[in-house]
mmCIF file of the N, C-alpha and C atoms, coordinates in Angstrom:
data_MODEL
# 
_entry.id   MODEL 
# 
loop_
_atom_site.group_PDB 
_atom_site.id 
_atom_site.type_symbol 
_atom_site.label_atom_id 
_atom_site.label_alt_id 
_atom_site.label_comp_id 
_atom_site.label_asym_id 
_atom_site.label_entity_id 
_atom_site.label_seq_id 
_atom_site.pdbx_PDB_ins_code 
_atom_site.Cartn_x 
_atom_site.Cartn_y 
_atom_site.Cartn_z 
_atom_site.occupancy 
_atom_site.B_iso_or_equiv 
_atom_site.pdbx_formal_charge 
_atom_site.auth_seq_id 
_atom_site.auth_comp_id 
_atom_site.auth_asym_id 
_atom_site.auth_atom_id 
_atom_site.pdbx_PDB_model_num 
ATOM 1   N N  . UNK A 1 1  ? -21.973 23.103 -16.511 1.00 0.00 ? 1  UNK A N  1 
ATOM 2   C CA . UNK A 1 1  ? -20.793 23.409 -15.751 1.00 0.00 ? 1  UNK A CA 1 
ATOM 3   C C  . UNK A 1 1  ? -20.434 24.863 -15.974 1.00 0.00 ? 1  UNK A C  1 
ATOM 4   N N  . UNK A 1 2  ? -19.711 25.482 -15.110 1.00 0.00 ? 2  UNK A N  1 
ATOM 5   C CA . UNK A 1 2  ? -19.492 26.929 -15.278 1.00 0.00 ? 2  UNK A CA 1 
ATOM 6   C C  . UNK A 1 2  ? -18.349 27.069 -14.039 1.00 0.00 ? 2  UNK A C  1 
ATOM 7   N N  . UNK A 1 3  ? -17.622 28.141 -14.132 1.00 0.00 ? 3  UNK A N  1 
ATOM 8   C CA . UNK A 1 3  ? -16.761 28.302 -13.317 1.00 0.00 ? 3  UNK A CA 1 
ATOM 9   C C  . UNK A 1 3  ? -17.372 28.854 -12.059 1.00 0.00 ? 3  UNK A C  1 
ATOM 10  N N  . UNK A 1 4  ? -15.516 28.742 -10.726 1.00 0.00 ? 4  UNK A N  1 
ATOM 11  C CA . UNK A 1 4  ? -16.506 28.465 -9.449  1.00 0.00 ? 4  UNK A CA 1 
ATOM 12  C C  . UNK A 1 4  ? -15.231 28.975 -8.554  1.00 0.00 ? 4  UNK A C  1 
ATOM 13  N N  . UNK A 1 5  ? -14.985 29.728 -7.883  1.00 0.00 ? 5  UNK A N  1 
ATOM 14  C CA . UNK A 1 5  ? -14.065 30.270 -7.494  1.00 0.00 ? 5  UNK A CA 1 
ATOM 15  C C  . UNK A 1 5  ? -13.602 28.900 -6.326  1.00 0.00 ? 5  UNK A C  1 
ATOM 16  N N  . UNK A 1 6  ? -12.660 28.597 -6.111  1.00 0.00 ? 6  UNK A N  1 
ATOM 17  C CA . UNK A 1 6  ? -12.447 27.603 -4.997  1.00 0.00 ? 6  UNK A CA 1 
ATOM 18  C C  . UNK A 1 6  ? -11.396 28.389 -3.870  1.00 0.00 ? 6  UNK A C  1 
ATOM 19  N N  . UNK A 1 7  ? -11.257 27.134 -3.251  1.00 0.00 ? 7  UNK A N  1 
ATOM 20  C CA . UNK A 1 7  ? -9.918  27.724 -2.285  1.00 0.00 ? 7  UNK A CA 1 
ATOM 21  C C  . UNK A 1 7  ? -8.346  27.528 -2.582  1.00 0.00 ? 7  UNK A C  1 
ATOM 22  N N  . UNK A 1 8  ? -7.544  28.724 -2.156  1.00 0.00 ? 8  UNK A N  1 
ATOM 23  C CA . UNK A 1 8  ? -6.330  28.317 -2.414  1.00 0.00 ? 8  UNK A CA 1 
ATOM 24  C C  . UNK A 1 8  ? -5.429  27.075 -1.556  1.00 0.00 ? 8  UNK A C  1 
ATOM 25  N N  . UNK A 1 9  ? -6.413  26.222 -1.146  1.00 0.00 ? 9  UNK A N  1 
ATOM 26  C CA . UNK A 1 9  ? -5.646  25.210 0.030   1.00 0.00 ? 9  UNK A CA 1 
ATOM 27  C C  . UNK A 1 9  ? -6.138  23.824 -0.424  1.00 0.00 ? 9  UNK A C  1 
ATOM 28  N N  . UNK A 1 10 ? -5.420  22.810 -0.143  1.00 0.00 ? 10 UNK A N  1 
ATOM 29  C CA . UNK A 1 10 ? -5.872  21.351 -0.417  1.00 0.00 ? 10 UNK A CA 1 
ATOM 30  C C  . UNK A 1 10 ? -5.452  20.760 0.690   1.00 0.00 ? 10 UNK A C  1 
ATOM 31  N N  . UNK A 1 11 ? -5.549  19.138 0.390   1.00 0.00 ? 11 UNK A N  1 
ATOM 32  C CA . UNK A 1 11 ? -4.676  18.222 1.583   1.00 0.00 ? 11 UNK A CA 1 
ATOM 33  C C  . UNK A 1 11 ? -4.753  17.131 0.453   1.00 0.00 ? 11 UNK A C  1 
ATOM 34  N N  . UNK A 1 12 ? -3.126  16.558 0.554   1.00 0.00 ? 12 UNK A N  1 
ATOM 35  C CA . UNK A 1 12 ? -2.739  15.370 -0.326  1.00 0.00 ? 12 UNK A CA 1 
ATOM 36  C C  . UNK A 1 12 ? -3.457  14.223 -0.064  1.00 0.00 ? 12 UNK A C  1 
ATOM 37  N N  . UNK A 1 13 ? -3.518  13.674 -0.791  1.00 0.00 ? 13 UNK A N  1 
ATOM 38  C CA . UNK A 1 13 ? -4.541  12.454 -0.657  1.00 0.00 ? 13 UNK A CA 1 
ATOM 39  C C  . UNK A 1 13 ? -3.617  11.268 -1.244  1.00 0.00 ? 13 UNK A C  1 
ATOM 40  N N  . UNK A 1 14 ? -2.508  11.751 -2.289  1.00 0.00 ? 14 UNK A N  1 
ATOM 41  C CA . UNK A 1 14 ? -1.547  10.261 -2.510  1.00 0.00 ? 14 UNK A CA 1 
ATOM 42  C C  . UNK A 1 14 ? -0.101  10.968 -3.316  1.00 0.00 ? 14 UNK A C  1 
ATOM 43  N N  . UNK A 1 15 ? 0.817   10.647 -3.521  1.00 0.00 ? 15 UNK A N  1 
ATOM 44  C CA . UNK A 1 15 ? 1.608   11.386 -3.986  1.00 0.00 ? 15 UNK A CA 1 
ATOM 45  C C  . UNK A 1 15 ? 2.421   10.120 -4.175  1.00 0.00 ? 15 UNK A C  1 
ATOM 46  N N  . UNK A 1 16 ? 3.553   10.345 -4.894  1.00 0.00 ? 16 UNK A N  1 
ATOM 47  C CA . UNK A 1 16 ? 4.767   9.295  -5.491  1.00 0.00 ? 16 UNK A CA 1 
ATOM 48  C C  . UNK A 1 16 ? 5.801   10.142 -5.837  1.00 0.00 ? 16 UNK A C  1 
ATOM 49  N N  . UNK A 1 17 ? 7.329   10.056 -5.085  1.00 0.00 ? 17 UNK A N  1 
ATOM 50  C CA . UNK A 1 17 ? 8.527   10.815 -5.489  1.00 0.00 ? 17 UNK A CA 1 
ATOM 51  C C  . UNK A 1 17 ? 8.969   10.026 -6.903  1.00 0.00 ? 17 UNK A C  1 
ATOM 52  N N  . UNK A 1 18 ? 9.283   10.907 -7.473  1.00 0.00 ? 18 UNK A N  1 
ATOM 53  C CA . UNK A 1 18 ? 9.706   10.627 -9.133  1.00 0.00 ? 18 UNK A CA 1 
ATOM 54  C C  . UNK A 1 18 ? 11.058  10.413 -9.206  1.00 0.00 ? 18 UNK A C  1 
ATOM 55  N N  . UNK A 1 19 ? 12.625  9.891  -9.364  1.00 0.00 ? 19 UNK A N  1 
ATOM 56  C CA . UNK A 1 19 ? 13.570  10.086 -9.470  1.00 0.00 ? 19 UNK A CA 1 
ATOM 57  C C  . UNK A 1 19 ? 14.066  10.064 -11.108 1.00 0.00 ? 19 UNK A C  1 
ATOM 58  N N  . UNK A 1 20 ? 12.956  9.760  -11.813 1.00 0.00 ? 20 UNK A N  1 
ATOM 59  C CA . UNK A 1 20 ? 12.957  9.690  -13.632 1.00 0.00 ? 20 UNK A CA 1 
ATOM 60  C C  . UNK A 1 20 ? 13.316  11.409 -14.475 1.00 0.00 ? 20 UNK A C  1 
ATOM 61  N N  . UNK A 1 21 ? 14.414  11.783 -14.674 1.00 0.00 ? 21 UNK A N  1 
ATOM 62  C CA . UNK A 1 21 ? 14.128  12.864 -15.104 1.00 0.00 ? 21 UNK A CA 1 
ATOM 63  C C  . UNK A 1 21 ? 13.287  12.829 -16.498 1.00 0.00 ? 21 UNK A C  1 
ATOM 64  N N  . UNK A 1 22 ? 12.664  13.485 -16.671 1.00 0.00 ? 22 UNK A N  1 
ATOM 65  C CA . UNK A 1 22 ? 10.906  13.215 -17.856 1.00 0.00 ? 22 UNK A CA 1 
ATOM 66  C C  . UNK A 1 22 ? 11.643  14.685 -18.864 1.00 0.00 ? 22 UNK A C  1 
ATOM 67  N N  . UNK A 1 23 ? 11.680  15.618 -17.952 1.00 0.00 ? 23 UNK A N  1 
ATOM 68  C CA . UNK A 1 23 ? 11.927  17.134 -19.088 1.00 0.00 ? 23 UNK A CA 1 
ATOM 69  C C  . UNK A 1 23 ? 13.566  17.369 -18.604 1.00 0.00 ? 23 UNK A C  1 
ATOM 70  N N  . UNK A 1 24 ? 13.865  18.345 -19.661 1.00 0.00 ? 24 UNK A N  1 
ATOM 71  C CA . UNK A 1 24 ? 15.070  18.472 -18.852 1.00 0.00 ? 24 UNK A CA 1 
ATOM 72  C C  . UNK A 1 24 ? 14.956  20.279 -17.544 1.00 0.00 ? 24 UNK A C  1 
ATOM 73  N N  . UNK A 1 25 ? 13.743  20.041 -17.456 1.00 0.00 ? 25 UNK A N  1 
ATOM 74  C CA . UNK A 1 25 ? 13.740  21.773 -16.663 1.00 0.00 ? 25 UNK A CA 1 
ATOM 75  C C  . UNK A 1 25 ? 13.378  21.001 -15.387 1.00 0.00 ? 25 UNK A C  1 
ATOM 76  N N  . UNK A 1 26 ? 13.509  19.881 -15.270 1.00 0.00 ? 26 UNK A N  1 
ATOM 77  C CA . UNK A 1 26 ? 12.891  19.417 -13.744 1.00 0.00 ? 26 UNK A CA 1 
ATOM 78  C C  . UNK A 1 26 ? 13.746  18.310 -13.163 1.00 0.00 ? 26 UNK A C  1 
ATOM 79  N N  . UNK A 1 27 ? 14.274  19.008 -12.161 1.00 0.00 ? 27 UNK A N  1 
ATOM 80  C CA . UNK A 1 27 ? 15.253  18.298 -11.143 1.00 0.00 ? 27 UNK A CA 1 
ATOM 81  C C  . UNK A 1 27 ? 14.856  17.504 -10.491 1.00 0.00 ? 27 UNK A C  1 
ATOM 82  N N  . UNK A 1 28 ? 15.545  16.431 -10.518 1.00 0.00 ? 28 UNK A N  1 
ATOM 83  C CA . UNK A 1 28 ? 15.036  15.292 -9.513  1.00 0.00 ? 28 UNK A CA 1 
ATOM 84  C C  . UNK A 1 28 ? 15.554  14.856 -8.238  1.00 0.00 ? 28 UNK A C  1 
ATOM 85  N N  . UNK A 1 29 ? 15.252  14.863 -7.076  1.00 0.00 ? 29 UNK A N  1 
ATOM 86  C CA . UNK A 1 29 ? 13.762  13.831 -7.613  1.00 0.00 ? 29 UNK A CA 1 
ATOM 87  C C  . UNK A 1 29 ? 12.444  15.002 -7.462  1.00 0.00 ? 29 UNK A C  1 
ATOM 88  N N  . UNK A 1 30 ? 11.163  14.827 -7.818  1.00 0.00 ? 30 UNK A N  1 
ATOM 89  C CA . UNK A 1 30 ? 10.580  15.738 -7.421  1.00 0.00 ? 30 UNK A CA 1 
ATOM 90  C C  . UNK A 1 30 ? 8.887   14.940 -6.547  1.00 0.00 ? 30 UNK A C  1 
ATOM 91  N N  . UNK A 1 31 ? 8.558   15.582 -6.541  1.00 0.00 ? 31 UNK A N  1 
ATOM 92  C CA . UNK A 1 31 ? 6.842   14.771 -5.888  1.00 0.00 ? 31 UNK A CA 1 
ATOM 93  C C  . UNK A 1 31 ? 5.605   15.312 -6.979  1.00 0.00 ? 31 UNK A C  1 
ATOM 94  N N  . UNK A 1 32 ? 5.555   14.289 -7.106  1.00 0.00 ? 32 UNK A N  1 
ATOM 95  C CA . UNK A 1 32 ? 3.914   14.634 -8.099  1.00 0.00 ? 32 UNK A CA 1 
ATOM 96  C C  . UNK A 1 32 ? 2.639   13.730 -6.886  1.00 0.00 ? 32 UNK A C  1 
ATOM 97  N N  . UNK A 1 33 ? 2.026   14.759 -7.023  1.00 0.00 ? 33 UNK A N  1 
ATOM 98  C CA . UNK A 1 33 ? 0.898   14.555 -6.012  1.00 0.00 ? 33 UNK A CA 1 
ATOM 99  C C  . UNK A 1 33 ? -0.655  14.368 -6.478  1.00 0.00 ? 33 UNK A C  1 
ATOM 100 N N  . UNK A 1 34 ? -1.543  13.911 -5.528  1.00 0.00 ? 34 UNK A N  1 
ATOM 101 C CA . UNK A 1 34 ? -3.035  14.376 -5.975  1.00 0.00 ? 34 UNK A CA 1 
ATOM 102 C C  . UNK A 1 34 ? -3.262  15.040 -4.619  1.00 0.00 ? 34 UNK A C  1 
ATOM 103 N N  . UNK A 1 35 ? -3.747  16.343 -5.187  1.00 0.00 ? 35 UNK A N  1 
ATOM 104 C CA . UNK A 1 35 ? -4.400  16.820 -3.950  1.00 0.00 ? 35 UNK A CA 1 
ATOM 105 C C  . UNK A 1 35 ? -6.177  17.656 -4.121  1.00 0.00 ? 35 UNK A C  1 
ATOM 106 N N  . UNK A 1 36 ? -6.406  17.164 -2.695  1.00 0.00 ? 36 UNK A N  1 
ATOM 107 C CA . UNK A 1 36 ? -8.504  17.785 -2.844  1.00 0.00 ? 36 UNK A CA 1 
ATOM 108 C C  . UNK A 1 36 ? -8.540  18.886 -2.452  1.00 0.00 ? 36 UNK A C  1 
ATOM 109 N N  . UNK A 1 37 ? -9.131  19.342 -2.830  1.00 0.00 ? 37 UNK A N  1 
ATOM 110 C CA . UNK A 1 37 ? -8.935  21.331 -2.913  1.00 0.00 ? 37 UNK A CA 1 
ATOM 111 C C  . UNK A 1 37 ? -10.494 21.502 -1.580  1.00 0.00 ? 37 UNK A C  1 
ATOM 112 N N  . UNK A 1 38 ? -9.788  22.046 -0.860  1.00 0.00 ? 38 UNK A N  1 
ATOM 113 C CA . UNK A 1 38 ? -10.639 22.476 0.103   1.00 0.00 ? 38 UNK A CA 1 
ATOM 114 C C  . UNK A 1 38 ? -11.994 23.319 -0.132  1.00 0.00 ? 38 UNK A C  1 
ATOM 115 N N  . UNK A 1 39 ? -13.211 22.437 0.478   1.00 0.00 ? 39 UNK A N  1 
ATOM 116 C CA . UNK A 1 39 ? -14.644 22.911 0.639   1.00 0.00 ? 39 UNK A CA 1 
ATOM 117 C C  . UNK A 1 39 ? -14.760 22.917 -0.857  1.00 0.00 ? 39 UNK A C  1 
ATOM 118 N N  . UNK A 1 40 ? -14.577 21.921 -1.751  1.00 0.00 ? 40 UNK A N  1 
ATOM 119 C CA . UNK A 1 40 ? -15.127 21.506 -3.145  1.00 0.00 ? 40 UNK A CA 1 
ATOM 120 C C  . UNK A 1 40 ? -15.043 20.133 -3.518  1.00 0.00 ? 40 UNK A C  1 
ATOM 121 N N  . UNK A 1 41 ? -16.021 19.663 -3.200  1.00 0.00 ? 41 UNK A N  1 
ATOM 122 C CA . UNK A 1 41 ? -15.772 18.014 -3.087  1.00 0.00 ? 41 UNK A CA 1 
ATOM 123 C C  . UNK A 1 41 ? -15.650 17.359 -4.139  1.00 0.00 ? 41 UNK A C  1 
ATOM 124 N N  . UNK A 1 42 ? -14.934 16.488 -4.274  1.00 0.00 ? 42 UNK A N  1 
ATOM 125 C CA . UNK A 1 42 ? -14.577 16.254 -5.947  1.00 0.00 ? 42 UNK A CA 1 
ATOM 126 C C  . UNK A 1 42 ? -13.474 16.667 -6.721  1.00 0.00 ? 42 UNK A C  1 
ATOM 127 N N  . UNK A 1 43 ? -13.417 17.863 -6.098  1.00 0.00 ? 43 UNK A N  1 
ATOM 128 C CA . UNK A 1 43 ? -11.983 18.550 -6.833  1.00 0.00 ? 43 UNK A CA 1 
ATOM 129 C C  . UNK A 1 43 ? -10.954 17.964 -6.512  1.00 0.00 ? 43 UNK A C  1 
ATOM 130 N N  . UNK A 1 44 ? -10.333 17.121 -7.226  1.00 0.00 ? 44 UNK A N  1 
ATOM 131 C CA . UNK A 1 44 ? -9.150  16.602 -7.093  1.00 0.00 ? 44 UNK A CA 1 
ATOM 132 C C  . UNK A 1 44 ? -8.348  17.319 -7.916  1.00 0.00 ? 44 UNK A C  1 
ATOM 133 N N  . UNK A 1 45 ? -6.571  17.923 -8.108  1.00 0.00 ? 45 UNK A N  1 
ATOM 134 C CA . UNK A 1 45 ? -5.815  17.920 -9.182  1.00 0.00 ? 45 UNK A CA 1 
ATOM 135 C C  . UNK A 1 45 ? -4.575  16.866 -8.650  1.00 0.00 ? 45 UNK A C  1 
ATOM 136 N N  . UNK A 1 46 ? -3.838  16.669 -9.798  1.00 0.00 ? 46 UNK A N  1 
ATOM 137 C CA . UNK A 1 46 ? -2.360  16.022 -10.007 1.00 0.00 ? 46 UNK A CA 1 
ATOM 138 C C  . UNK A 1 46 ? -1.599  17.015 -10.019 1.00 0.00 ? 46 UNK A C  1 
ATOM 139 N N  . UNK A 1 47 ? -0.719  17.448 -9.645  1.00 0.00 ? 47 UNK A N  1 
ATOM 140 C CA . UNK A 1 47 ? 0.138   18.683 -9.181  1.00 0.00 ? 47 UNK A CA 1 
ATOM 141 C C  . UNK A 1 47 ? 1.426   18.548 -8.858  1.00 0.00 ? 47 UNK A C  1 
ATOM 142 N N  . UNK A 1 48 ? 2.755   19.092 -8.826  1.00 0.00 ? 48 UNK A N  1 
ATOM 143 C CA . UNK A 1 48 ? 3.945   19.103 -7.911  1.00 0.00 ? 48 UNK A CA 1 
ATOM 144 C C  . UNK A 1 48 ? 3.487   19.206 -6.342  1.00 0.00 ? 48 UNK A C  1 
ATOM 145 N N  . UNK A 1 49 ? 4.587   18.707 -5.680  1.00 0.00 ? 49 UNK A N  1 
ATOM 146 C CA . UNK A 1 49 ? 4.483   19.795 -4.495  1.00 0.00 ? 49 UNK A CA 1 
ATOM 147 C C  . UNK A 1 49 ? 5.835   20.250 -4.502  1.00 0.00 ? 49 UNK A C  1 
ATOM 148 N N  . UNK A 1 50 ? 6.682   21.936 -4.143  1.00 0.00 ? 50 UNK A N  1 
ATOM 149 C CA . UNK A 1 50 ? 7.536   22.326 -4.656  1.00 0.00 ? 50 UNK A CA 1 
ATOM 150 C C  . UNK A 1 50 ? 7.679   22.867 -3.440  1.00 0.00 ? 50 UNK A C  1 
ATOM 151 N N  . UNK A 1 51 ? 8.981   23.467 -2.779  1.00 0.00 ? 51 UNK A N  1 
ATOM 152 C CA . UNK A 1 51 ? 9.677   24.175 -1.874  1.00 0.00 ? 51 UNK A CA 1 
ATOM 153 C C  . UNK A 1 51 ? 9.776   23.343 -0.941  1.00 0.00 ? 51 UNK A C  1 
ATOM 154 N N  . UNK A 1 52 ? 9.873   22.077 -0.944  1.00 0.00 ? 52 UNK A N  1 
ATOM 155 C CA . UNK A 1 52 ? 10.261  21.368 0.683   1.00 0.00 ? 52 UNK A CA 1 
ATOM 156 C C  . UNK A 1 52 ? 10.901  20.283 -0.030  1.00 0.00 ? 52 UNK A C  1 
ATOM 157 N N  . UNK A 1 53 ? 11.466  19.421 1.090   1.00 0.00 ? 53 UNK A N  1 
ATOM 158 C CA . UNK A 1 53 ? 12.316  18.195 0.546   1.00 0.00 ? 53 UNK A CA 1 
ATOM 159 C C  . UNK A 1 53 ? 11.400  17.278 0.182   1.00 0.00 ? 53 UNK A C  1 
ATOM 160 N N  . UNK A 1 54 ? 11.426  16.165 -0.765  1.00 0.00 ? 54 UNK A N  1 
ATOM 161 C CA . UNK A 1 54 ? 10.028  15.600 -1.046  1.00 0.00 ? 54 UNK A CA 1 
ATOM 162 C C  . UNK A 1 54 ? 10.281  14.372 -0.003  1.00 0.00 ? 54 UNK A C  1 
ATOM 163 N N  . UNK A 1 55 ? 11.016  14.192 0.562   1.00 0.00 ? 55 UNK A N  1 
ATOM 164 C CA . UNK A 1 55 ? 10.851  12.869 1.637   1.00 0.00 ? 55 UNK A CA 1 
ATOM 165 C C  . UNK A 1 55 ? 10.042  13.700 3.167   1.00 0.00 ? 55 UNK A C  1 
ATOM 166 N N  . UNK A 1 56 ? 9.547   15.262 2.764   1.00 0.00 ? 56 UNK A N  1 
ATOM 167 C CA . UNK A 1 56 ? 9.204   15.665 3.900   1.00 0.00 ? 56 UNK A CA 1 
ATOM 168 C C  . UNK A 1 56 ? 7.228   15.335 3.266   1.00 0.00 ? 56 UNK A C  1 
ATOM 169 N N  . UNK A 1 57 ? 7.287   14.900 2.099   1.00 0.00 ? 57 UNK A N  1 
ATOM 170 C CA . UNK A 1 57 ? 5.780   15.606 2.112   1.00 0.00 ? 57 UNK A CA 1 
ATOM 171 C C  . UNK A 1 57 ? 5.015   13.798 2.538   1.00 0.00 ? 57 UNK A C  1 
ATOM 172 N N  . UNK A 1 58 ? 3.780   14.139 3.163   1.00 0.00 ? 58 UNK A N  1 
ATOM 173 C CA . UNK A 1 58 ? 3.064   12.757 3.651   1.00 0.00 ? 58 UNK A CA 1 
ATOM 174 C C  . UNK A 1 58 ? 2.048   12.781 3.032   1.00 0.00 ? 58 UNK A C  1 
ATOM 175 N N  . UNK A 1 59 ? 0.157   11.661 3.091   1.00 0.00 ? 59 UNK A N  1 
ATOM 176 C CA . UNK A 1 59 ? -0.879  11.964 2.945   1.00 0.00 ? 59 UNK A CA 1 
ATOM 177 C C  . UNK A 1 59 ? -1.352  12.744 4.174   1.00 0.00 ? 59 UNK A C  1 
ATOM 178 N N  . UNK A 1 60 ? -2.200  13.519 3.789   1.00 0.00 ? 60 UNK A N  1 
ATOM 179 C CA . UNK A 1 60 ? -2.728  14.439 4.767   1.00 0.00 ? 60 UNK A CA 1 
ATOM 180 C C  . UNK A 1 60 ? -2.432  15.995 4.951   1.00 0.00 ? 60 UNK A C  1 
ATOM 181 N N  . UNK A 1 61 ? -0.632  16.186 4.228   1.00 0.00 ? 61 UNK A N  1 
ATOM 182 C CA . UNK A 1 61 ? -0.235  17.511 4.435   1.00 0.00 ? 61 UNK A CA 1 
ATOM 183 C C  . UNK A 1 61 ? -1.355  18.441 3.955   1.00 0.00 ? 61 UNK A C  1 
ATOM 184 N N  . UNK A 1 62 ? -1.115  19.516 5.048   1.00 0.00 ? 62 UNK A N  1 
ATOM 185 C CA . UNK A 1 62 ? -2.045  20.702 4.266   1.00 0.00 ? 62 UNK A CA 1 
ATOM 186 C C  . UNK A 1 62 ? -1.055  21.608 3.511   1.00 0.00 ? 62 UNK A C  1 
ATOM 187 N N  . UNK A 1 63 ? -1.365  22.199 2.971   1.00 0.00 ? 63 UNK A N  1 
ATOM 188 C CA . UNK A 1 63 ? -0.906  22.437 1.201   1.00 0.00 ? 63 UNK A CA 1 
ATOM 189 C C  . UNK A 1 63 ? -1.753  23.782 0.660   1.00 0.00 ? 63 UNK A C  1 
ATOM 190 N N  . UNK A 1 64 ? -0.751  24.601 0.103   1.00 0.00 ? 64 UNK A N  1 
ATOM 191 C CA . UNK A 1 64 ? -1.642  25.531 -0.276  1.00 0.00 ? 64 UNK A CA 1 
ATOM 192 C C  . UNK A 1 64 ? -0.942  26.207 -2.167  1.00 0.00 ? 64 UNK A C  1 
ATOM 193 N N  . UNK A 1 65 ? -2.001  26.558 -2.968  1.00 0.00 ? 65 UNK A N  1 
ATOM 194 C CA . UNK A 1 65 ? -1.454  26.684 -4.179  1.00 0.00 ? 65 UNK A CA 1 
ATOM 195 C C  . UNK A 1 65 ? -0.672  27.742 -4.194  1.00 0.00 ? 65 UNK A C  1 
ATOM 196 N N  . UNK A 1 66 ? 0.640   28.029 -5.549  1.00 0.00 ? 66 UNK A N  1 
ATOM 197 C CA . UNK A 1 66 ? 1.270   28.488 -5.914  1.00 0.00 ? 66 UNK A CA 1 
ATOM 198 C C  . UNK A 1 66 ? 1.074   28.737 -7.509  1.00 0.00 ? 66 UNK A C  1 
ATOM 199 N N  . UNK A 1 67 ? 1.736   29.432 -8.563  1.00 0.00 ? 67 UNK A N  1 
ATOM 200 C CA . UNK A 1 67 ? 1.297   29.436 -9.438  1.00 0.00 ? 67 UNK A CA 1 
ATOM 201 C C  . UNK A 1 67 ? 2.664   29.943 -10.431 1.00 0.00 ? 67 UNK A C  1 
ATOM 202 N N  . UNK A 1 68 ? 3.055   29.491 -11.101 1.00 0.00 ? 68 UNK A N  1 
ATOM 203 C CA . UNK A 1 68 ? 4.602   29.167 -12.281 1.00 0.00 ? 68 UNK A CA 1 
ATOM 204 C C  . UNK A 1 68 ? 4.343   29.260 -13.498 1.00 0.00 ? 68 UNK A C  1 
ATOM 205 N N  . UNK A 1 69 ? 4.880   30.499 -13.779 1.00 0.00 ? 69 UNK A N  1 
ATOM 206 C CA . UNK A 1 69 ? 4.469   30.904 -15.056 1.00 0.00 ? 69 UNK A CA 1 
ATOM 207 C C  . UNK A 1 69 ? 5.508   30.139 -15.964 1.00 0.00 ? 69 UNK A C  1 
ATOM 208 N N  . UNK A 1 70 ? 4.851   29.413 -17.294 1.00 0.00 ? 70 UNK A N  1 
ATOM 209 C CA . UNK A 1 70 ? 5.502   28.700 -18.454 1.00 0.00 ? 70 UNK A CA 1 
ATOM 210 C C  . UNK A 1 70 ? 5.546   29.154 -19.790 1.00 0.00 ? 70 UNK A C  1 
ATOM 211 N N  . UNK A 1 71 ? 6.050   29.865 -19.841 1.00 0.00 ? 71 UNK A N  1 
ATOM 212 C CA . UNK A 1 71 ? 5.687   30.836 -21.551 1.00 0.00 ? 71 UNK A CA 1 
ATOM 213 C C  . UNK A 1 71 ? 4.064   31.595 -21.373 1.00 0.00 ? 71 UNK A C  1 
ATOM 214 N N  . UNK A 1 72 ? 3.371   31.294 -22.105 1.00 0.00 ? 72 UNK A N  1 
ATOM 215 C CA . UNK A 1 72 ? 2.078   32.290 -21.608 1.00 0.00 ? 72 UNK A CA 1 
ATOM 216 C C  . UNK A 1 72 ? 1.200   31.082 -20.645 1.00 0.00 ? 72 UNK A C  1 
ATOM 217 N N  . UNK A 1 73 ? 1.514   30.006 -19.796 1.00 0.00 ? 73 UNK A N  1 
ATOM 218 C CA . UNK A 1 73 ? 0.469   29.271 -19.139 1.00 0.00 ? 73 UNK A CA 1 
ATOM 219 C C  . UNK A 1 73 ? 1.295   29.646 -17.847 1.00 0.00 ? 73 UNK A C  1 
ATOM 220 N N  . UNK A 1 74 ? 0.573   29.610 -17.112 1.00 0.00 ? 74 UNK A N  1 
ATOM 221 C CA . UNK A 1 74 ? 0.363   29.308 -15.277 1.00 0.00 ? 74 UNK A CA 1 
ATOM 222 C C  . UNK A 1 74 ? 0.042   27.936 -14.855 1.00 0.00 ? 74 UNK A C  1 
ATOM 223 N N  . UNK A 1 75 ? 0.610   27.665 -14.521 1.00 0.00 ? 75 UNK A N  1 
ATOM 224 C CA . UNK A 1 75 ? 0.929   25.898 -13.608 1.00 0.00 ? 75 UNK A CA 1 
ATOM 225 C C  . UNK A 1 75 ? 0.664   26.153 -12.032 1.00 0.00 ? 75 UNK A C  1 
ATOM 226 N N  . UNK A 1 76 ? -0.711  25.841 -11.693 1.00 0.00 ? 76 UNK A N  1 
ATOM 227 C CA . UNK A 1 76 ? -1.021  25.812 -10.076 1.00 0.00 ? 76 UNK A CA 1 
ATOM 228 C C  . UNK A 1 76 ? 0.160   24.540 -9.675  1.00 0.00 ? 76 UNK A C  1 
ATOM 229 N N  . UNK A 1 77 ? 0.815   24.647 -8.893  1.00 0.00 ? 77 UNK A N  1 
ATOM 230 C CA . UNK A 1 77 ? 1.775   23.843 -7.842  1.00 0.00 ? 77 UNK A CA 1 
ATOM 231 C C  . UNK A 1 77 ? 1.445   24.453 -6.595  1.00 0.00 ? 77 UNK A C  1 
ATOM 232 N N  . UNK A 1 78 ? 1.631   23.107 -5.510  1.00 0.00 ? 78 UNK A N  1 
ATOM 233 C CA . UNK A 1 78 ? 1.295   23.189 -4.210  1.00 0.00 ? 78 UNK A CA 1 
ATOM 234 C C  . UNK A 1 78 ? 2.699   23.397 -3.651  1.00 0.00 ? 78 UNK A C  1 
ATOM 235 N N  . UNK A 1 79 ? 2.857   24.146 -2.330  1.00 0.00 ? 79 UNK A N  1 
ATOM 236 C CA . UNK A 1 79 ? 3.909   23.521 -1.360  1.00 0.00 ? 79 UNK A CA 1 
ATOM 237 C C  . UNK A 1 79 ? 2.725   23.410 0.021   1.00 0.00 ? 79 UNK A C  1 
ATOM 238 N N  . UNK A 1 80 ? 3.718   23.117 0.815   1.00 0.00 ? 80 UNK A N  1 
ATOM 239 C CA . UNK A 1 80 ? 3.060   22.811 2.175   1.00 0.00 ? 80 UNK A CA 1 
ATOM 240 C C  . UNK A 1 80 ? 2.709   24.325 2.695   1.00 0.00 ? 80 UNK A C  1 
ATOM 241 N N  . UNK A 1 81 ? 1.512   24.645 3.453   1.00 0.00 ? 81 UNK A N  1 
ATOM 242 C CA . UNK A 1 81 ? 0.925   25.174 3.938   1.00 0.00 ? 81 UNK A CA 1 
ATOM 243 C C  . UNK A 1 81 ? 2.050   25.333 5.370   1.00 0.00 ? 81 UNK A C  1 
ATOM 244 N N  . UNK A 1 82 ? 1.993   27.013 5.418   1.00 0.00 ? 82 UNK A N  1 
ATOM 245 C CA . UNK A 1 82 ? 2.604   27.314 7.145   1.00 0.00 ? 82 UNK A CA 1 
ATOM 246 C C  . UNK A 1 82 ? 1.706   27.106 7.821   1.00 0.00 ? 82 UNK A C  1 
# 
């Protein structure tokens, strides 16, 4: 295995709105998703999707990454694709 540059775009494949607050830095409700990362088959991640209402997000949305810096890590999160 070795690294592999992919694309910055996916399409959700299943997602579940959360109304459990888990941390206290995350407002609820939020959407935790799986989404397949475009032209890499296999690539699935578990992800947010962030900037839209989560009763807006479906399977199928196209989706493109974002990236949230956490102390020294970066957190890829999706919102919906314009």
């Amino acid at each position: 295995m070795s690294p592999h540059a992919v694309a910055g775009t996916a399409v959700v494949d299943s997602f579940t709105i959360n109304h459990q607050k888990w941390h206290p830095a995350m407002e609820v409700p939020f959407v935790i998703a799986r989404v397949a990362i475009d032209g890499a088959l296999g690539v699935i991640l578990t992800t947010n999707i962030v900037n839209c209402a989560p009763e807006a997000v479906d399977i199928g949305d196209k989706v493109k990454v974002i990236f949230e810096q956490q102390d020294d890590v970066w957190l890829p999160l999706f919102q919906k694709a314009d």
